[in-house]
Every structure is written in structure tokens, then in C-alpha cells.
PDB file of N, CA, C and O in Angstrom:
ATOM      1  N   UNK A   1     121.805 153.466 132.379  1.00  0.00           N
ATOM      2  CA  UNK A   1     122.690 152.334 132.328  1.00  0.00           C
ATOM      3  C   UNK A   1     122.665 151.779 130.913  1.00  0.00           C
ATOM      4  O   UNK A   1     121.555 151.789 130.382  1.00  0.00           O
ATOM      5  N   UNK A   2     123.510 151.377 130.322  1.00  0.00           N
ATOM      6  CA  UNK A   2     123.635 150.937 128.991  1.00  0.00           C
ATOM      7  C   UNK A   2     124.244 149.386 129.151  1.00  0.00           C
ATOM      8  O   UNK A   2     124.671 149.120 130.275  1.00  0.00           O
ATOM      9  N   UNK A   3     124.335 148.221 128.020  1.00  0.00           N
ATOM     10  CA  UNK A   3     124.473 147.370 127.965  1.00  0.00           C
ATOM     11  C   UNK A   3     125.675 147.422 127.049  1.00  0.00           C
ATOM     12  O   UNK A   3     125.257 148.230 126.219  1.00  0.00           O
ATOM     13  N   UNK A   4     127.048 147.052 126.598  1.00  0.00           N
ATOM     14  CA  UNK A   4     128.026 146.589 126.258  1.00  0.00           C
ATOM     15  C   UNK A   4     128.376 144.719 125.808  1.00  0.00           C
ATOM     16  O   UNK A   4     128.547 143.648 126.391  1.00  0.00           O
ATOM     17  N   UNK A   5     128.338 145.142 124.730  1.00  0.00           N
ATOM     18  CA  UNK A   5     128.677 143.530 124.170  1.00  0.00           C
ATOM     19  C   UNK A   5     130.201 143.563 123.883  1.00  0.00           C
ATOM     20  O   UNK A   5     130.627 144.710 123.742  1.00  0.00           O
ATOM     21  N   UNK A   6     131.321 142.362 123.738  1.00  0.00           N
ATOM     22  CA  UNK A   6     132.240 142.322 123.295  1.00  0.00           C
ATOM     23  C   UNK A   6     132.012 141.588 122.248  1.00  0.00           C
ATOM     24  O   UNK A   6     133.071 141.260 121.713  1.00  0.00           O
ATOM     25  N   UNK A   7     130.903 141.110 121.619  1.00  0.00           N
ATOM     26  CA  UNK A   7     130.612 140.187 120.741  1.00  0.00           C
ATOM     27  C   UNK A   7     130.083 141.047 119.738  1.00  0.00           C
ATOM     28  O   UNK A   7     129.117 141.798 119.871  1.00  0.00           O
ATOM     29  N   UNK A   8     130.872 140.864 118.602  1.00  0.00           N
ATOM     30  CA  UNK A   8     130.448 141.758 117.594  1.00  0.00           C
ATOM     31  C   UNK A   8     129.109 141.086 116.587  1.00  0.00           C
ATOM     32  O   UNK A   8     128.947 139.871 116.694  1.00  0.00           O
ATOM     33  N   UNK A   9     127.956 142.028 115.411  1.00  0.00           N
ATOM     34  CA  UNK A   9     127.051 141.195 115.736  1.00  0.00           C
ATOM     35  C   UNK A   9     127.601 140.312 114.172  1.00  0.00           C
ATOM     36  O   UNK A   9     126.930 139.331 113.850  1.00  0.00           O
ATOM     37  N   UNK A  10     128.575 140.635 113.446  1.00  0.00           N
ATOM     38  CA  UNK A  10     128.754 139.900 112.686  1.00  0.00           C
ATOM     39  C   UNK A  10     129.505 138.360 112.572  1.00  0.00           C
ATOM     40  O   UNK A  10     129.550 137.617 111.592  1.00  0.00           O
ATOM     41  N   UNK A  11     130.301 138.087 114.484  1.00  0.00           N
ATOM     42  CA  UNK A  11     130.394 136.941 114.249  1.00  0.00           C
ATOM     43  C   UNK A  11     129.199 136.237 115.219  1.00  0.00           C
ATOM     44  O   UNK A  11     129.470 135.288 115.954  1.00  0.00           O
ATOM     45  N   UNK A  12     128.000 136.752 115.139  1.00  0.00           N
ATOM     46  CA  UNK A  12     126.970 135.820 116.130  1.00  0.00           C
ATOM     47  C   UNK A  12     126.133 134.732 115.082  1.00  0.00           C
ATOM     48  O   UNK A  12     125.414 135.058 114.138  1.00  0.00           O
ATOM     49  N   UNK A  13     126.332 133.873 115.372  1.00  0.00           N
ATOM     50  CA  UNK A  13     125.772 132.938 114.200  1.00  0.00           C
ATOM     51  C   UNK A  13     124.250 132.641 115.013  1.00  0.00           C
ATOM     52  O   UNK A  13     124.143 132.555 116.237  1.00  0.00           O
ATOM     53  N   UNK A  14     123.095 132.506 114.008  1.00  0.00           N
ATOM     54  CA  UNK A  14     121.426 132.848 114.470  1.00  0.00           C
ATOM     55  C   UNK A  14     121.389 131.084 114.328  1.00  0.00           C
ATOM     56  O   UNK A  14     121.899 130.188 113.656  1.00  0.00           O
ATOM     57  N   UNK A  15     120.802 131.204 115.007  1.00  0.00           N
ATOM     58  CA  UNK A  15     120.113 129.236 115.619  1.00  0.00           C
ATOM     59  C   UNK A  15     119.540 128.983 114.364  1.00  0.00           C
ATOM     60  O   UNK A  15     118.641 129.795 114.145  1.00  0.00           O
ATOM     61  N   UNK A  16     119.692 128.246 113.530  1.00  0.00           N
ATOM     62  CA  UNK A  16     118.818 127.715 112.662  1.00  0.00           C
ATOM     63  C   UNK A  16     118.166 126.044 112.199  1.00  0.00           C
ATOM     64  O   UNK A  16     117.893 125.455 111.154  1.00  0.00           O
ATOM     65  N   UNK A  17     118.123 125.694 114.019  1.00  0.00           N
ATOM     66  CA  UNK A  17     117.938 124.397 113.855  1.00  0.00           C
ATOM     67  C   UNK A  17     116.747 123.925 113.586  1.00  0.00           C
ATOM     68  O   UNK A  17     116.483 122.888 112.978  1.00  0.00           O
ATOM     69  N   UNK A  18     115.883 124.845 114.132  1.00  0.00           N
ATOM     70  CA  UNK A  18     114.206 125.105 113.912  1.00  0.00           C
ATOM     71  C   UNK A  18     114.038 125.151 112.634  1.00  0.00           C
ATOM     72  O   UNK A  18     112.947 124.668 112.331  1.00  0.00           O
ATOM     73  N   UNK A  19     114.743 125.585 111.586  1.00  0.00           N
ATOM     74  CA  UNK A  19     114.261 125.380 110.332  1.00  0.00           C
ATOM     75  C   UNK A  19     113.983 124.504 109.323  1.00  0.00           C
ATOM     76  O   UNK A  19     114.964 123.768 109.215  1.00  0.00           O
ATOM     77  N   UNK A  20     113.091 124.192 108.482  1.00  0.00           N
ATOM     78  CA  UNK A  20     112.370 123.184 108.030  1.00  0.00           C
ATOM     79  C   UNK A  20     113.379 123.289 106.419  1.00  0.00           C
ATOM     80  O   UNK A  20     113.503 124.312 105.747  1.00  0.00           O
ATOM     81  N   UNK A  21     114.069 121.753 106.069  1.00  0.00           N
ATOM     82  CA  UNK A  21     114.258 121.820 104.760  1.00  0.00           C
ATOM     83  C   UNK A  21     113.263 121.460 103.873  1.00  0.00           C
ATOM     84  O   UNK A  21     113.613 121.552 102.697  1.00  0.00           O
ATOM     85  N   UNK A  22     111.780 120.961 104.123  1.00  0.00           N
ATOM     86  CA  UNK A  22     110.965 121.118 102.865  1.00  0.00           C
ATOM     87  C   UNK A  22     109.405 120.986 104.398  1.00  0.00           C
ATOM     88  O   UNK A  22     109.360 120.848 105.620  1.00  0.00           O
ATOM     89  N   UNK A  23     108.463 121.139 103.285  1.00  0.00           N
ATOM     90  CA  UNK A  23     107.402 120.938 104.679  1.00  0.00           C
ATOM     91  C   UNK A  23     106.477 119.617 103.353  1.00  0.00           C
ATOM     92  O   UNK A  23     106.689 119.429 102.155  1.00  0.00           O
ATOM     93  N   UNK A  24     105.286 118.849 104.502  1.00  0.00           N
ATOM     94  CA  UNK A  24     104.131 118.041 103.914  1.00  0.00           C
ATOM     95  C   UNK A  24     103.442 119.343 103.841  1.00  0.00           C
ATOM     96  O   UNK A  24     103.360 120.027 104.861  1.00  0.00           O
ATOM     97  N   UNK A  25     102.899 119.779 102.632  1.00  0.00           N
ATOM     98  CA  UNK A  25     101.372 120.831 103.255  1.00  0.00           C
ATOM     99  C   UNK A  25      99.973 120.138 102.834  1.00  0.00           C
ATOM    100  O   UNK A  25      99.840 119.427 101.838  1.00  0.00           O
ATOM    101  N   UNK A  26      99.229 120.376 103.506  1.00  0.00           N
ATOM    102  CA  UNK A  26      97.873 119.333 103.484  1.00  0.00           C
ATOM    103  C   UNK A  26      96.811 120.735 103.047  1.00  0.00           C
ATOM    104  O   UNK A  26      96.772 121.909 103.416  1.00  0.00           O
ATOM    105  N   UNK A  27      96.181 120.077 102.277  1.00  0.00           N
ATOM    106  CA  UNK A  27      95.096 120.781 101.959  1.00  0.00           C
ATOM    107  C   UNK A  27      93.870 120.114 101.614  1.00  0.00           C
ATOM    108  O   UNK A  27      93.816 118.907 101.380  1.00  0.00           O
ATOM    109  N   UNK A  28      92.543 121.165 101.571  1.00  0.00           N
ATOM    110  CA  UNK A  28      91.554 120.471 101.232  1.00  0.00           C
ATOM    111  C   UNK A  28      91.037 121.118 100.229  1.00  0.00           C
ATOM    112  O   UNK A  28      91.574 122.214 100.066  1.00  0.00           O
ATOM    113  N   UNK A  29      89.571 120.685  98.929  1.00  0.00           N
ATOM    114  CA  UNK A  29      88.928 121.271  98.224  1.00  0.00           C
ATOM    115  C   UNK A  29      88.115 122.455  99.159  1.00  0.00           C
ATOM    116  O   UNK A  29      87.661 122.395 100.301  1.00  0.00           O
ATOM    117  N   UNK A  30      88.136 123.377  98.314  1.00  0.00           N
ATOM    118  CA  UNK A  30      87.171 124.622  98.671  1.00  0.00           C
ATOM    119  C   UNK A  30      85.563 124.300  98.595  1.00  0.00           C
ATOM    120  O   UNK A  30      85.240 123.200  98.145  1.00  0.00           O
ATOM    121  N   UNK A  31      85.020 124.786  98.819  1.00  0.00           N
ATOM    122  CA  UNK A  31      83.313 124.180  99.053  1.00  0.00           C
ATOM    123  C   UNK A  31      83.023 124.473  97.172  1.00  0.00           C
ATOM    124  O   UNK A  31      82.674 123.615  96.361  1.00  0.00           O
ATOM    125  N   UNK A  32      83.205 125.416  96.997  1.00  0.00           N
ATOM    126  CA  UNK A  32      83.063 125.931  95.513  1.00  0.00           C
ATOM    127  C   UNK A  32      83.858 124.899  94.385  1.00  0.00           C
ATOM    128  O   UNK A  32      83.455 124.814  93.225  1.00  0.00           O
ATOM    129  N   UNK A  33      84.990 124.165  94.871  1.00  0.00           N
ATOM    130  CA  UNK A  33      85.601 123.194  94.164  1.00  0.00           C
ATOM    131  C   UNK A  33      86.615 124.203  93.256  1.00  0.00           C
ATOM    132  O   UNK A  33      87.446 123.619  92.561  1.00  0.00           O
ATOM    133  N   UNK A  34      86.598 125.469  93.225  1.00  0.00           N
ATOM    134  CA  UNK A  34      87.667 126.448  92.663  1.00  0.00           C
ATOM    135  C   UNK A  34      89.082 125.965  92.828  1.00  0.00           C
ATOM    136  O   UNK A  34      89.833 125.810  91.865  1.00  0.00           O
ATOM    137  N   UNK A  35      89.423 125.731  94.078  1.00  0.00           N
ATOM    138  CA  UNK A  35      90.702 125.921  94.496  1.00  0.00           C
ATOM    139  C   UNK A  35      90.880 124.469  95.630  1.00  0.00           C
ATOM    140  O   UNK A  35      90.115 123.563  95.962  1.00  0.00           O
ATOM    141  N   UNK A  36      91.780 124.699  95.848  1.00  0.00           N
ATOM    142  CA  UNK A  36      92.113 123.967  97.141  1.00  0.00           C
ATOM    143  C   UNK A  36      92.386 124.968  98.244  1.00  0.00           C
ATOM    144  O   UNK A  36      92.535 126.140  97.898  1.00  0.00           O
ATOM    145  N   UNK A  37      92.465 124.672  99.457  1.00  0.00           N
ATOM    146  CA  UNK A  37      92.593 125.612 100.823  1.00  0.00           C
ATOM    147  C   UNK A  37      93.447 124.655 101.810  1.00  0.00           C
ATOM    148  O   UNK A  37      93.338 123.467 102.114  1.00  0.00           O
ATOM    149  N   UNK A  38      94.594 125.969 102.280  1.00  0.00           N
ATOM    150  CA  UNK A  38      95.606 124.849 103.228  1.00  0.00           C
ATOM    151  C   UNK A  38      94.698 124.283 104.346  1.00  0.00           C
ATOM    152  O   UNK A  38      93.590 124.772 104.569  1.00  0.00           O
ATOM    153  N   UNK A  39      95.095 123.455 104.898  1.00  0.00           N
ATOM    154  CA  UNK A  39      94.369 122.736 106.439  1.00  0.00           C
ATOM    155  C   UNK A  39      95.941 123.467 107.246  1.00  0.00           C
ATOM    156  O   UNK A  39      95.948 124.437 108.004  1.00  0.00           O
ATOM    157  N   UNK A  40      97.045 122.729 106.835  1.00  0.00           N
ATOM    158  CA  UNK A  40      98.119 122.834 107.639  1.00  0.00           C
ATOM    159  C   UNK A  40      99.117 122.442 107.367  1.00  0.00           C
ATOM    160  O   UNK A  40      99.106 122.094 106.186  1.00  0.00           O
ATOM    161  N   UNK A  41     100.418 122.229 108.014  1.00  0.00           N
ATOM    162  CA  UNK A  41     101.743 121.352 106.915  1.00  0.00           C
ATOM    163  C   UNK A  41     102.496 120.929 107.982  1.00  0.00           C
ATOM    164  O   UNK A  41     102.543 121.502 109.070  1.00  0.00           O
ATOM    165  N   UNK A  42     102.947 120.165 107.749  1.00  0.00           N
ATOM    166  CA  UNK A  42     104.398 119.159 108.748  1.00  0.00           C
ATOM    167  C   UNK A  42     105.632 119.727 108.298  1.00  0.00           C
ATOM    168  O   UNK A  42     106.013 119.748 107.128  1.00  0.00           O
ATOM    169  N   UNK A  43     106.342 120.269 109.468  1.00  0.00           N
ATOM    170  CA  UNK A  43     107.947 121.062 108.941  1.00  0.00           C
ATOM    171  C   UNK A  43     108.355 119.619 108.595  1.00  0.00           C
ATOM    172  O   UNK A  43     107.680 118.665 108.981  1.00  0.00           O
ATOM    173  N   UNK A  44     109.591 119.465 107.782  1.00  0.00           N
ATOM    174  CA  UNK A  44     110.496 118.482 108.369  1.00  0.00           C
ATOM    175  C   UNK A  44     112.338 118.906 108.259  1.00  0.00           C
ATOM    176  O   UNK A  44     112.816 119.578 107.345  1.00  0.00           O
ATOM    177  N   UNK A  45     112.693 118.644 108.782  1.00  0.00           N
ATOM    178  CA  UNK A  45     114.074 119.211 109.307  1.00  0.00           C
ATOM    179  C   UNK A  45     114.961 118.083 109.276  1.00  0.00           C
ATOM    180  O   UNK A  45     114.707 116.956 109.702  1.00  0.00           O
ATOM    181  N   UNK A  46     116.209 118.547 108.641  1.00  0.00           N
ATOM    182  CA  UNK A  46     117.619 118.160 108.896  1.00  0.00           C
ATOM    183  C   UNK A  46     118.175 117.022 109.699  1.00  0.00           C
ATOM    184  O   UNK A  46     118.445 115.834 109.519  1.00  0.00           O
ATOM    185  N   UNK A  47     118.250 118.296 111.088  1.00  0.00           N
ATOM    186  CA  UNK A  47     118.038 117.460 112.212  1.00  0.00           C
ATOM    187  C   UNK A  47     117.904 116.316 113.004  1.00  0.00           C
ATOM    188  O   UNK A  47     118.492 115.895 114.000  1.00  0.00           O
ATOM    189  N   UNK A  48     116.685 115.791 112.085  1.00  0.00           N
ATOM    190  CA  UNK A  48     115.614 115.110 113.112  1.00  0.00           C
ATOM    191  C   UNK A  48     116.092 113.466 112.161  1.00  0.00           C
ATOM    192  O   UNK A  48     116.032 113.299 110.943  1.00  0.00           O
ATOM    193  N   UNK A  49     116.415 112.747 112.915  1.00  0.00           N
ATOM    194  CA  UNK A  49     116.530 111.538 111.859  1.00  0.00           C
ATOM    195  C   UNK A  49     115.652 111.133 111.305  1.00  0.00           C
ATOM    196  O   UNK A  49     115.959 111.019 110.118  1.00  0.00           O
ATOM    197  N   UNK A  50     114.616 110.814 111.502  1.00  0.00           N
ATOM    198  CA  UNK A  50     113.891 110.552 110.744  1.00  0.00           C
ATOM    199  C   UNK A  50     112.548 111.140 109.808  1.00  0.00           C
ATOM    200  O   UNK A  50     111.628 110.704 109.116  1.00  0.00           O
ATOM    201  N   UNK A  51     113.148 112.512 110.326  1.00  0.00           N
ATOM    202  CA  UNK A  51     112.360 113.731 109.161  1.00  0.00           C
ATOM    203  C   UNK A  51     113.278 113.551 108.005  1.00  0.00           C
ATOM    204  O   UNK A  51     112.979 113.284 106.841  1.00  0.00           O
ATOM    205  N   UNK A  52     114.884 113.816 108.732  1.00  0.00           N
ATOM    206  CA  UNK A  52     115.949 113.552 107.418  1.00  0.00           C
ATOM    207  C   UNK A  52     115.497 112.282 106.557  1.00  0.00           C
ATOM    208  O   UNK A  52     115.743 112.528 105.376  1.00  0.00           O
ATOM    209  N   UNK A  53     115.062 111.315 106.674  1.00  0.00           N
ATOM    210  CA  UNK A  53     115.267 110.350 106.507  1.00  0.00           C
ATOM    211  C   UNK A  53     114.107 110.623 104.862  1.00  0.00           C
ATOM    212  O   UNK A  53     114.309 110.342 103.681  1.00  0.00           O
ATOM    213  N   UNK A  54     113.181 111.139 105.425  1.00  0.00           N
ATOM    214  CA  UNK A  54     111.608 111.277 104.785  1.00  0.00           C
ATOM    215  C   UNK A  54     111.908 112.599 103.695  1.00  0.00           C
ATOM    216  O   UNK A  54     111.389 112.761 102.590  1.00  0.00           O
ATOM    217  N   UNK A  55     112.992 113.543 104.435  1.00  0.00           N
ATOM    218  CA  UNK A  55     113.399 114.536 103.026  1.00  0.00           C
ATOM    219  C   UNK A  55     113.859 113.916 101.736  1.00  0.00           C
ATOM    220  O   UNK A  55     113.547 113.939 100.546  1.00  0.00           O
ATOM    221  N   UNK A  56     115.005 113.188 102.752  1.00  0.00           N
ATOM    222  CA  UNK A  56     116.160 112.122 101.456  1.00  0.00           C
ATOM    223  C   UNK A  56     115.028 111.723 100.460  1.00  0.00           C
ATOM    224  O   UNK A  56     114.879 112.298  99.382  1.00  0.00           O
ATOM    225  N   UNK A  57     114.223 110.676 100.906  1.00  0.00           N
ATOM    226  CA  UNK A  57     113.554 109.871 100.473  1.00  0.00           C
ATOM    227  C   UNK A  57     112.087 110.469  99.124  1.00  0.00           C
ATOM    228  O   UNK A  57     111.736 109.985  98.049  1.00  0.00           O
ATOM    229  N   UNK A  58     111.465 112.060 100.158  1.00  0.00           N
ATOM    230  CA  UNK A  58     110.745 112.651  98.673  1.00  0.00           C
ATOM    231  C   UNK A  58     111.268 113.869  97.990  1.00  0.00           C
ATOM    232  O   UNK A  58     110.552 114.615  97.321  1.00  0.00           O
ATOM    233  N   UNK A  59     112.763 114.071  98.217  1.00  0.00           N
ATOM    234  CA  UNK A  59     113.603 114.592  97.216  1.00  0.00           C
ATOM    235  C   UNK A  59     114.183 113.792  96.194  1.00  0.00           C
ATOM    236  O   UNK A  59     114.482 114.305  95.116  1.00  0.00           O
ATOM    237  N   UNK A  60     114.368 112.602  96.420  1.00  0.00           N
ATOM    238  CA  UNK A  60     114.584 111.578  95.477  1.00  0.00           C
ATOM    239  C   UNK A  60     113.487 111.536  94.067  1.00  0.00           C
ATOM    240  O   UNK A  60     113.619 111.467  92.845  1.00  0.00           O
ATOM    241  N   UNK A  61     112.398 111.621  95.015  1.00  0.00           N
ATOM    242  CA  UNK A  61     111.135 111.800  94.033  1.00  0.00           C
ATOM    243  C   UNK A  61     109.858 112.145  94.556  1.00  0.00           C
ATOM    244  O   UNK A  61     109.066 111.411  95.146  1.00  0.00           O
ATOM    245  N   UNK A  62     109.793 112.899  94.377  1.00  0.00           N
ATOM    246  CA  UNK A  62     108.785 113.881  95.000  1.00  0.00           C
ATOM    247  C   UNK A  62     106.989 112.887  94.806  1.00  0.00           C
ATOM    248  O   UNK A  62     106.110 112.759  95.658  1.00  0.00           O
ATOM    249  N   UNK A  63     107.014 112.546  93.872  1.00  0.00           N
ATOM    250  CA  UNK A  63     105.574 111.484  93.393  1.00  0.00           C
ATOM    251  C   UNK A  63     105.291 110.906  94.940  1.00  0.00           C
ATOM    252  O   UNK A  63     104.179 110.544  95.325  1.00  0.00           O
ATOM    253  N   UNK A  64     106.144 110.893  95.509  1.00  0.00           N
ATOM    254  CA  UNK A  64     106.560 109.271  96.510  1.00  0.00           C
ATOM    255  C   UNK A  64     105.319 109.985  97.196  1.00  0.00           C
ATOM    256  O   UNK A  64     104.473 109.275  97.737  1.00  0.00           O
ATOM    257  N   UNK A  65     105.222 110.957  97.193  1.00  0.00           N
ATOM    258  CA  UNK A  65     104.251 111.553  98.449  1.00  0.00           C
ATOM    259  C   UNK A  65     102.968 110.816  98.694  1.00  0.00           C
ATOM    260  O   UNK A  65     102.495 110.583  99.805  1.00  0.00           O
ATOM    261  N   UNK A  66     102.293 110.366  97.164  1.00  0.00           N
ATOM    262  CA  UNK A  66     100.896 109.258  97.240  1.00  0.00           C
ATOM    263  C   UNK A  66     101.325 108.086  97.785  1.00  0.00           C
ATOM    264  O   UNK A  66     100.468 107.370  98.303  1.00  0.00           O
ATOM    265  N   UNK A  67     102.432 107.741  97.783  1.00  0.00           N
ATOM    266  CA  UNK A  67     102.954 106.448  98.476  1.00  0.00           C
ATOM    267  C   UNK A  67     102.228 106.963 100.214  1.00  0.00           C
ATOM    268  O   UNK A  67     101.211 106.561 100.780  1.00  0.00           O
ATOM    269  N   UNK A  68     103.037 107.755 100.551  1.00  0.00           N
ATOM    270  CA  UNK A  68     103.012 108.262 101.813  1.00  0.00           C
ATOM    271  C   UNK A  68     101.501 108.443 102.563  1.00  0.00           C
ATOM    272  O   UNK A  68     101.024 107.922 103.572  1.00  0.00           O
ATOM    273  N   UNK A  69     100.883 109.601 101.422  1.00  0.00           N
ATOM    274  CA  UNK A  69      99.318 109.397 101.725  1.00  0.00           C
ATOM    275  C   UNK A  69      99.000 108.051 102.137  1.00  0.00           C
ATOM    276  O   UNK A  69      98.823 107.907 103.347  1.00  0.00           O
ATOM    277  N   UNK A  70      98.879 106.948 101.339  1.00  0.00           N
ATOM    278  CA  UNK A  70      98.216 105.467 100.934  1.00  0.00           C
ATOM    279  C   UNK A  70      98.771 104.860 102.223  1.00  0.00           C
ATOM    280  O   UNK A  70      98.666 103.656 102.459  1.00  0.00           O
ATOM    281  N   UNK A  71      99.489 105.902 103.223  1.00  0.00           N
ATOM    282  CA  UNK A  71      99.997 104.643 104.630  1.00  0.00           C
ATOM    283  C   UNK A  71      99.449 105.940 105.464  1.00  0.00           C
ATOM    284  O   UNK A  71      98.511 105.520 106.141  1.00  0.00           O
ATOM    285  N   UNK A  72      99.556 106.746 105.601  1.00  0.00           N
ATOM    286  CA  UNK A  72      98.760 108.242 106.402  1.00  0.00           C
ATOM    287  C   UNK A  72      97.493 107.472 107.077  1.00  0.00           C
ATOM    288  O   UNK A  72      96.636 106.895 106.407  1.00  0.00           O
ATOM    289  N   UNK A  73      97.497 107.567 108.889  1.00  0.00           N
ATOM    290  CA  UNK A  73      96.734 107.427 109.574  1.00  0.00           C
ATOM    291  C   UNK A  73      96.494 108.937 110.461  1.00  0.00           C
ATOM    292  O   UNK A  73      97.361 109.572 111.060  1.00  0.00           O
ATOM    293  N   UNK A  74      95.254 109.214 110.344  1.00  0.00           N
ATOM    294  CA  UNK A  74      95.238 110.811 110.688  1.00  0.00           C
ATOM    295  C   UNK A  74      93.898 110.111 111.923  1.00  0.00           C
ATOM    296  O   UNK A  74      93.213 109.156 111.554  1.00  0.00           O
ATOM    297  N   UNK A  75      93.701 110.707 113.275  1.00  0.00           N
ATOM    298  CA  UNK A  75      93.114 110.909 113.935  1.00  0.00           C
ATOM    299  C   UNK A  75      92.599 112.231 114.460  1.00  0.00           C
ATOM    300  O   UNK A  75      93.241 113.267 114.287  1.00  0.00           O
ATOM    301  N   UNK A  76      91.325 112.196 115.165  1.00  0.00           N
ATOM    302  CA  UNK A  76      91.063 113.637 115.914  1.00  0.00           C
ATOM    303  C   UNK A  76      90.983 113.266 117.574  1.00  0.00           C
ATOM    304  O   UNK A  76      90.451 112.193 117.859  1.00  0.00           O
ATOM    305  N   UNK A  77      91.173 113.582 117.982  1.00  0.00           N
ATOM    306  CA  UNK A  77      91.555 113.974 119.539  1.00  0.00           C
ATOM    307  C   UNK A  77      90.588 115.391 120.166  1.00  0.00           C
ATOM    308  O   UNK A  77      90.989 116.462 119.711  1.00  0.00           O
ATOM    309  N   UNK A  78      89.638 115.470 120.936  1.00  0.00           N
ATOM    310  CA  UNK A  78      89.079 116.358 121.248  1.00  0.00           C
ATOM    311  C   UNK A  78      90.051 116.633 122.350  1.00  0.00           C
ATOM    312  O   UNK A  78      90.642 115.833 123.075  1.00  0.00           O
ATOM    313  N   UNK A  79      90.100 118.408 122.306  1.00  0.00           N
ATOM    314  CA  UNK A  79      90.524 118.245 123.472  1.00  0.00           C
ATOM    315  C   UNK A  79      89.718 119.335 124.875  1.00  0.00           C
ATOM    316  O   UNK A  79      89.236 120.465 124.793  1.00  0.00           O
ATOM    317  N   UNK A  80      89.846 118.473 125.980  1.00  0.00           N
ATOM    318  CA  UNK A  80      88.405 119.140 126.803  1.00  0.00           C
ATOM    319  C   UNK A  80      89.232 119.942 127.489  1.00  0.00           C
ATOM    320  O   UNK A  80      90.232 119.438 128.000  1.00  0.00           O
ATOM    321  N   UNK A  81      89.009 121.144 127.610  1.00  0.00           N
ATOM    322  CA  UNK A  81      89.723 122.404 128.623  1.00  0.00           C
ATOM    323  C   UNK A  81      88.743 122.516 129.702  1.00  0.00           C
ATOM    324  O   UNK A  81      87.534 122.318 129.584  1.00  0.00           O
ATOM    325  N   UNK A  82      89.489 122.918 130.969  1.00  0.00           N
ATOM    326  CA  UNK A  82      88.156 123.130 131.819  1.00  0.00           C
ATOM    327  C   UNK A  82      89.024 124.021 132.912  1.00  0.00           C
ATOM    328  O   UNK A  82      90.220 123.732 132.950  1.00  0.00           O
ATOM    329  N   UNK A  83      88.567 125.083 133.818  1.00  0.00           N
ATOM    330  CA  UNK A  83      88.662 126.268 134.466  1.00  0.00           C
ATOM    331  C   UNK A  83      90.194 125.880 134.874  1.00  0.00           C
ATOM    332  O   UNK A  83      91.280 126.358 134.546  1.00  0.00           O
ATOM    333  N   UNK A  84      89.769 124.688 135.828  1.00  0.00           N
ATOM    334  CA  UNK A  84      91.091 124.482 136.190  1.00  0.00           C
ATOM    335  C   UNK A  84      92.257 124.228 136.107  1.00  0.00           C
ATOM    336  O   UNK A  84      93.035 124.169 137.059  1.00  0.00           O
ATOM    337  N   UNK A  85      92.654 123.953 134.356  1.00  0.00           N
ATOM    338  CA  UNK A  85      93.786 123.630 133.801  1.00  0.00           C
ATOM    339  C   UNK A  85      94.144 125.068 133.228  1.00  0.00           C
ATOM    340  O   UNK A  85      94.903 125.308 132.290  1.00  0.00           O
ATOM    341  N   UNK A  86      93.468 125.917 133.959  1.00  0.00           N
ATOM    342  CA  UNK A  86      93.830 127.720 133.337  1.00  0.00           C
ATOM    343  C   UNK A  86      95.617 128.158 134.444  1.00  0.00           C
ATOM    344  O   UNK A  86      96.404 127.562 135.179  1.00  0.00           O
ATOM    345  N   UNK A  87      95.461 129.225 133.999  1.00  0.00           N
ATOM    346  CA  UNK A  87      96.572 129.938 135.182  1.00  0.00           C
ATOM    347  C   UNK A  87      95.623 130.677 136.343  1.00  0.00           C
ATOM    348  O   UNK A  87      94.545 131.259 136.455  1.00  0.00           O
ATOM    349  N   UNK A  88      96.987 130.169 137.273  1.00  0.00           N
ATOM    350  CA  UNK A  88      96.580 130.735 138.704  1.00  0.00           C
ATOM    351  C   UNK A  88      96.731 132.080 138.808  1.00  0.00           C
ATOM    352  O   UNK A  88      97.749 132.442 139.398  1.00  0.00           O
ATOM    353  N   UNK A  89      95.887 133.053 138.335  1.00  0.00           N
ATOM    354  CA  UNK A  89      96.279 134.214 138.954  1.00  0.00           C
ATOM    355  C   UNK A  89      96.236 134.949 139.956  1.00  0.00           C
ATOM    356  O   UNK A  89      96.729 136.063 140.127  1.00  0.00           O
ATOM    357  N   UNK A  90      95.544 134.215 140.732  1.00  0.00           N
ATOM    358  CA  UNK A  90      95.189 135.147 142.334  1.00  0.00           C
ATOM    359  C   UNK A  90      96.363 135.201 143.271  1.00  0.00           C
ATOM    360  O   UNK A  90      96.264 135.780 144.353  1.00  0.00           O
TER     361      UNK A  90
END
């Protein structure tokens, strides 16, 4: 059995809402103090009003970012897993 499209693939336009127009990337010093090492980064997108909002704002000027740090509230959250929040496979 074969599959048949009438949709050719050059007018299929690919989702690109997921995509990030700039990202935060966070990093930390290396133990050696050589380098820095990523931790992780915040997409921010188009989209999203008020990611847009935060592109506008450190494309304007990118410096702004220590602004941003100097209000940055970061928490940790453990999080406890336990048997029963697994999948049911039986």
C-alpha cells in the first residue's frame, strides 16, 4: 500500500513558531577559572508577548542584560519522584 499526497512538498510551509529570535544563555566559571561553562539558556520568541517585548527591549541594547540580571530571582525546587508517579505498565 503506498501513501499519495496532493500536496506538493514545496508549497508546505514548516511550523516555525517554536523558534527562538535570540536566547538568555546563562553560564558559570569553570572550576579552573579558564573559561566559562553553559548552565542553560531561555529561548525567547516572537510570539510570546512578552518574550517579544524583552527581545525589542535587549536588541535596543544589548548591555541592558545587567539591568536584567540586577532584578533576576532564580530559585531551586527539588523535585521528589516516587514509584508511583511512573507509568502503568501492567
Amino acid at each position: 500500500m503506498s501513501f499519495k499526497s496532493n500536496v506538493s512538498p514545496a508549497s508546505v510551509k514548516p511550523n516555525t513558531a517554536w523558534e527562538a529570535q535570540g536566547f538568555l544563555n546563562l553560564y558559570l566559571p569553570s572550576k579552573d577559572g579558564s573559561k566559562r561553562r553553559k548552565l542553560g539558556f531561555i529561548p525567547l520568541r516572537n510570539n510570546k508577548t512578552g518574550e517579544r517585548e524583552m527581545l525589542d527591549w535587549l536588541n535596543e541594547d544589548p548591555t541592558r542584560v545587567s539591568a536584567l540580571l540586577a532584578k533576576l530571582i532564580i530559585e531551586y525546587t527539588r523535585v521528589e519522584g516516587s514509584e508511583a508517579s511512573g507509568f502503568d505498565l501492567s
